[in-house]
N, C-alpha and C positions, 0 to 999 in steps of 0.2 A: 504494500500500500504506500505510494508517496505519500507526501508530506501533506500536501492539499488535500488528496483523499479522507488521512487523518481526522481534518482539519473540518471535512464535509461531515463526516461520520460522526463526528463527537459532535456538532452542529444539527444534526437528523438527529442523534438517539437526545440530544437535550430537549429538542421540542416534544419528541416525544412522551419522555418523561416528566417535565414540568408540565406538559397539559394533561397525563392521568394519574401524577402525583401528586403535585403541585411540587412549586418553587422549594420551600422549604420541607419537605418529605424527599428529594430528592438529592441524594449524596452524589461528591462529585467520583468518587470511584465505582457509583453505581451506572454514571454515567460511562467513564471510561473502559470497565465492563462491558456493558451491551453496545461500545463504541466498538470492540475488540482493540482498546489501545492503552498503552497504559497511565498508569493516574499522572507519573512526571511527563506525559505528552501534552495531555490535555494544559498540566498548566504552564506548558509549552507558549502551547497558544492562548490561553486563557488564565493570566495571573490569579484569577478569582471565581467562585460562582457568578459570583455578582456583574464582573465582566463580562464571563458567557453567556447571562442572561441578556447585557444591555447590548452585545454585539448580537443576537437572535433578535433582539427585539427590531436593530434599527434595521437591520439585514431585512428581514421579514417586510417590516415597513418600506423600504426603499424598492423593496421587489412591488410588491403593492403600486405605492405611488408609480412606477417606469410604466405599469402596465394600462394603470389609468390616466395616465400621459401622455398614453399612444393613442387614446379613446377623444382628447379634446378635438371638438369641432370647432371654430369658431362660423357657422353659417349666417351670422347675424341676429339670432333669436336666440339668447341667453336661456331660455327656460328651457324650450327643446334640447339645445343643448346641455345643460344641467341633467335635463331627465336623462340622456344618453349618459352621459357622465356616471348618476347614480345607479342604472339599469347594468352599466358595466362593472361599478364596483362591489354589486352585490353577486352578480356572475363570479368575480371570482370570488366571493366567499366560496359559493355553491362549489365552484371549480376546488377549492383549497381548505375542505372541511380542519384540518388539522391545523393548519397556519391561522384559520379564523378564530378558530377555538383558544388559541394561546393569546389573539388578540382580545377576545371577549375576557378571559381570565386577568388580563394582563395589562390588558390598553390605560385603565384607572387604578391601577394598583399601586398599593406603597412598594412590590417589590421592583417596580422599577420607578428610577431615583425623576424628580421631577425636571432635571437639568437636560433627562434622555427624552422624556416625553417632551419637553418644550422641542429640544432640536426635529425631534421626532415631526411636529406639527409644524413650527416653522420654518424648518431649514426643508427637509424631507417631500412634506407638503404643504408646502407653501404656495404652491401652484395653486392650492384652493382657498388663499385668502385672498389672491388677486384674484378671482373670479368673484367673491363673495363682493368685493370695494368694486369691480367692476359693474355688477348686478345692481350698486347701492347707488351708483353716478349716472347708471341710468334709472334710476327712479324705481327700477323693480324689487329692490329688498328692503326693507328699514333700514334704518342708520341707527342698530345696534353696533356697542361697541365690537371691533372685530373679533379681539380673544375671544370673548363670549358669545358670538358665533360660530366660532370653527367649536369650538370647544361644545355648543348644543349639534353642531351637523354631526360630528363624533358619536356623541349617544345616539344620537334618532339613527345612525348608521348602524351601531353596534344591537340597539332594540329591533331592530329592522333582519339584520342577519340571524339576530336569535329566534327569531319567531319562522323565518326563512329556515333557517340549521334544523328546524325541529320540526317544518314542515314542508318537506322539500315540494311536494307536487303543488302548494299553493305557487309556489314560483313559477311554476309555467302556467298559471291562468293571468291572464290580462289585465281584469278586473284587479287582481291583490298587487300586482307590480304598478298599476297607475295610481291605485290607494294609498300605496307604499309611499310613492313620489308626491304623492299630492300633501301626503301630509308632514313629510319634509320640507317642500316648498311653503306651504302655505305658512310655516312656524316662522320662516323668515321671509315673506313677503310683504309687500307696503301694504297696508291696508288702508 
């Protein structure tokens, strides 16, 4: 196994195990174990659990954000495109039941530090507060403060996948994906 392999594996069996252990039930040699590598590898790559978690988390994230990056349209109708936007981001939960789940666990959690979640949101996906200041200069969102809209699209994203995660065929009827969107939207639209 090279080095990277390593590197992957110990990255696979962590998400693993932090999402049907949780964070704190899971040992880092229980990790390196079902990595097949050993415990001085892991902290090779990973001086800390704590590390391995916040480099899973952004990794995760960043995969995330690249895919729904590929999805912006700009066609000139903000909302249409919003809804494509949320219609893809919820696709890949469906796509990445496992990666979602560590998000649902994880995305508000104290075990990841709030210095990771900030970059997380605005370095990572940041791309989604200039469409929110976008949406707001044209008159279609309120002029809530921004944190505190990315930070509600967040939840209604993560409530949104949960109820999707646990009910996967509602996701291919119409009706719950427009519902879904509508009641995003309408949390932050002008009224």
């Amino acid at each position: 196994m090279t080095r990277k392999d390593k590197k992957q594996a110990i990255l696979d069996t962590a998400l693993t195990l932090f999402v049907s252990q949780g964070f704190y039930a899971t040992s880092t040699a229980s990790i390196a174990k079902k990595a097949g590598v050993a415990t001085g590898t892991l902290f090779h790559h990973f001086p800390s659990k704590d590390e391995l978690m916040n480099h899973l988390f952004l990794t995760i994230k960043q995969e995330f954000a690249n895919e729904i990056q590929a999805q912006i349209k700009d066609s000139g109708d903000l909302k249409n495109d919003a809804e494509h936007l949320w219609c893809s981001a919820i696709q890949w939960a469906m796509d990445n039941p496992l990666k979602q789940e560590f998000f649902q666990q994880y995305s508000m959690s104290p075990s990841i530090a709030i210095e990771i979640r900030e970059q997380a949101m605005n370095g990572i996906l940041g791309f989604m507060g200039t469409l929110l200041q976008q949406g707001q200069a044209q008159g279609l969102l309120a002029n809530y403060p921004l944190a505190l809209m990315q930070d509600n699209c967040h939840g209604q994203y993560l409530a949104a996948t949960r109820y999707f995660l646990d009910n996967p065929g509602k996701w291919q009827e119409p009706e719950h994906k427009q519902a879904s969107f509508a009641l995003f939207w309408n949390a932050m639209a002008k009224g």
